[in-house]
C-alpha positions as CSV (number, residue, x, y, z in Angstrom):
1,X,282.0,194.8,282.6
2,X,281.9,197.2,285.5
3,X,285.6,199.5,285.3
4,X,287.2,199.2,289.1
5,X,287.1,203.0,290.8
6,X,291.2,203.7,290.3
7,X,292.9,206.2,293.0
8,X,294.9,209.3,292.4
9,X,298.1,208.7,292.2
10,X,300.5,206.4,290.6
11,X,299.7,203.6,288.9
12,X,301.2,200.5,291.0
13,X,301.6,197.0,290.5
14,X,299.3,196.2,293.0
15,X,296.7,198.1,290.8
16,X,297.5,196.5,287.7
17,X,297.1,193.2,289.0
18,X,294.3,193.9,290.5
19,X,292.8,195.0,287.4
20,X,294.2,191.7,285.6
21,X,291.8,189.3,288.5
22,X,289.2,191.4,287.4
23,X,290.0,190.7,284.0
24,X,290.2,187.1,284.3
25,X,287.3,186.7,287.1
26,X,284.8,187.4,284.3
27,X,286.6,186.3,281.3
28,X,288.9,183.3,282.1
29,X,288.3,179.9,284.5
30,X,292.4,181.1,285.5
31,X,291.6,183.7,288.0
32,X,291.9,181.6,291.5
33,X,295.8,180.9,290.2
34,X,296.9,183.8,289.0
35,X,295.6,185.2,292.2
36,X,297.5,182.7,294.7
37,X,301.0,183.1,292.8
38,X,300.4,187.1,292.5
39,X,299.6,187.1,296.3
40,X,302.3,185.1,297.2
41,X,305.1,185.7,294.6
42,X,304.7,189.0,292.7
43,X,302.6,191.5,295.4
44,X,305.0,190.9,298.7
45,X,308.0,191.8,296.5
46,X,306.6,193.9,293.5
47,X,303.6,195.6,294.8
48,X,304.3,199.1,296.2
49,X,306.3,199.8,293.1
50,X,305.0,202.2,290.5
51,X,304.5,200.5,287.6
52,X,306.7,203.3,285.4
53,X,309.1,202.3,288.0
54,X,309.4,198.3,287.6
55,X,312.6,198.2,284.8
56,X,313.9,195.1,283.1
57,X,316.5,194.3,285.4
58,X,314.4,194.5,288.5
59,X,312.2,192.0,287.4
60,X,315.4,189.6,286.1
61,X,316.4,190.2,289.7
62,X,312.8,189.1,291.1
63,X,312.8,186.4,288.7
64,X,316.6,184.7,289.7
65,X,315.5,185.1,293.2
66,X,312.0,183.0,293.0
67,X,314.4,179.9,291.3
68,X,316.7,180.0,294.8
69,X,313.5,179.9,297.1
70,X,312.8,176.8,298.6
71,X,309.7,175.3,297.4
72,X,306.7,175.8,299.2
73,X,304.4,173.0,301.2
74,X,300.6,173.2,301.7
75,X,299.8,174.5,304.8
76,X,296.6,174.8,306.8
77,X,295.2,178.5,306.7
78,X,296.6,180.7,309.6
79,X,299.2,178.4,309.8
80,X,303.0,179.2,309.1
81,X,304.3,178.3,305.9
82,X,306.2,175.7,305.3
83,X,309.5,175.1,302.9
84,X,310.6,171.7,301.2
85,X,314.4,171.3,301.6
86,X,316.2,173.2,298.8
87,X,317.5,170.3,296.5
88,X,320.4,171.4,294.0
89,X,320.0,168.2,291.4
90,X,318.4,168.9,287.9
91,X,315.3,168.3,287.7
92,X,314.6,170.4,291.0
93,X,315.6,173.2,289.8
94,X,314.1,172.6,286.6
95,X,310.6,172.7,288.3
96,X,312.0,175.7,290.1
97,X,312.8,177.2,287.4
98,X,309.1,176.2,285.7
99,X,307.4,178.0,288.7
100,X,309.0,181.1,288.5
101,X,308.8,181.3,284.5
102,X,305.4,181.0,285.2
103,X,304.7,183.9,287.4
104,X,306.6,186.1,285.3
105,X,304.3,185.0,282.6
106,X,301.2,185.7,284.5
107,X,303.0,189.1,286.1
């Protein structure tokens, strides 16, 4: 497997995810996923940081704010995205709760 060209400079999170879909691209059938959720969950939020910067307790932080986001509709590309009201019964934020344990996993 061909080794991605890394910058000088700090290591970000952006780079390190970018080098796990690279990882998974020619190892795993995951990669089209993990990609979506790091686009749209972990890279807005997480990816300018140095990775020697990102601490426990800014990802606990990251993580408690995915389960109060309003679930996410399909939307057509260019389009703007859509949210699904913000229900407070059990079992929606279970599945919130779900979601976001999964992109921490995958982060």
């Amino acid at each position: 497997m061909a080794r991605r060209v890394t910058t000088a400079g700090p290591f970000k999170v952006k780079d390190a995810v970018a080098d796990y879909l690279e990882f998974l691209t020619h190892n795993r059938k995951t990669a089209y996923d993990v990609g979506r959720r790091m686009a749209v969950h972990v890279l807005p939020a997480l990816g300018n940081i140095d990775v020697v910067d990102l601490d426990a307790d800014r990802l606990r932080r990251w993580h408690a704010g995915l389960v109060k986001q309003a679930p996410r509709l399909r939307t057509k590309p260019g389009a703007k995205q859509r949210h699904r009201e913000l229900r407070h019964d059990d079992e929606a934020v279970r599945r919130r709760r779900v979601s976001a344990n999964r992109c921490l996993q995958q982060l």
